[in-house]
C-alpha positions as CSV (number, residue, x, y, z in Angstrom):
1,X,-28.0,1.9,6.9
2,X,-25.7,1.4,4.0
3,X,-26.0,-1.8,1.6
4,X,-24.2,-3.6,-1.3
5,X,-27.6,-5.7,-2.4
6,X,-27.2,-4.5,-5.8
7,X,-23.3,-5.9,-6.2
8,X,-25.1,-9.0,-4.5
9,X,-27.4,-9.1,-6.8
10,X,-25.0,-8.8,-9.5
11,X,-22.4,-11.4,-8.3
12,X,-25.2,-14.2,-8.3
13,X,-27.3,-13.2,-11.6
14,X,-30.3,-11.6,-10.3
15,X,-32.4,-9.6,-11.3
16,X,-34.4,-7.2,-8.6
17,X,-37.6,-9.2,-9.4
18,X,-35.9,-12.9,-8.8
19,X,-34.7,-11.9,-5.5
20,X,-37.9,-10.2,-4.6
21,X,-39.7,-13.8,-5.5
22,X,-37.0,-15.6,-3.6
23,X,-37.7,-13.5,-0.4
24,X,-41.6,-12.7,-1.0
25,X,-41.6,-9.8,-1.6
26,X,-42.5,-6.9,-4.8
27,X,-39.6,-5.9,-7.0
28,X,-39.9,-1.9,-5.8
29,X,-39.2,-3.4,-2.2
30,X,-36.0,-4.7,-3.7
31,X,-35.4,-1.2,-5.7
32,X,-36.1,1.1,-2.6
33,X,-33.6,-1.1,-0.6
34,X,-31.2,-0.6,-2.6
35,X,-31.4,3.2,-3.1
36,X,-31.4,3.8,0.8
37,X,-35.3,4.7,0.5
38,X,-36.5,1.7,2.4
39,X,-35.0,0.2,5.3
40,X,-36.0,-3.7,5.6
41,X,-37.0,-5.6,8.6
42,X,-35.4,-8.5,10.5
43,X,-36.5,-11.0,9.1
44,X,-36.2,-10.0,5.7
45,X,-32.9,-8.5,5.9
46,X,-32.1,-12.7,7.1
47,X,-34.3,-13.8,4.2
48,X,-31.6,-11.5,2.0
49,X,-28.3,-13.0,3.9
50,X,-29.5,-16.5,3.7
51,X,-30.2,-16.2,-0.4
52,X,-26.6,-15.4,-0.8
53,X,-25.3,-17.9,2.0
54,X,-23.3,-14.4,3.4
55,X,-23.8,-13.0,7.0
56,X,-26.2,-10.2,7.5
57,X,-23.1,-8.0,8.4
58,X,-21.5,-8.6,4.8
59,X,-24.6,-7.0,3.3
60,X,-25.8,-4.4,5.5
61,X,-24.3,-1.9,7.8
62,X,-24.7,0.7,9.8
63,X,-23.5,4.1,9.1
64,X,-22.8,6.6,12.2
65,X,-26.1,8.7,12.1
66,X,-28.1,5.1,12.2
């Protein structure tokens, strides 16, 4: 699953450990999202979409081997 949390991140002003506190969760959960390592759940994949008021289809997708 692809991603584009980190020009997300950049377009609001956040910094990998204010969106971890805004979605509960440890900075290095934000980091290994971000580099492909980690692969979030529901819920906080919704948590992520609802911070930046975008649908959870602007931020992640799938690629073709997913």
């Amino acid at each position: 699953m692809k991603n584009n949390l980190k020009v997300e991140r950049a377009i609001h002003n956040l910094t990998q450990e204010e969106l971890a506190q805004k979605v509960s969760v440890s900075r290095q959960t934000i980091h290994a999202i971000e580099t492909n390592k980690y692969v979030p759940s529901t819920i906080l994949s919704l948590k992520i979409a609802h911070i930046f008021n975008k649908p959870l289809e602007e931020i992640f997708t799938l690629e073709e081997t997913d």
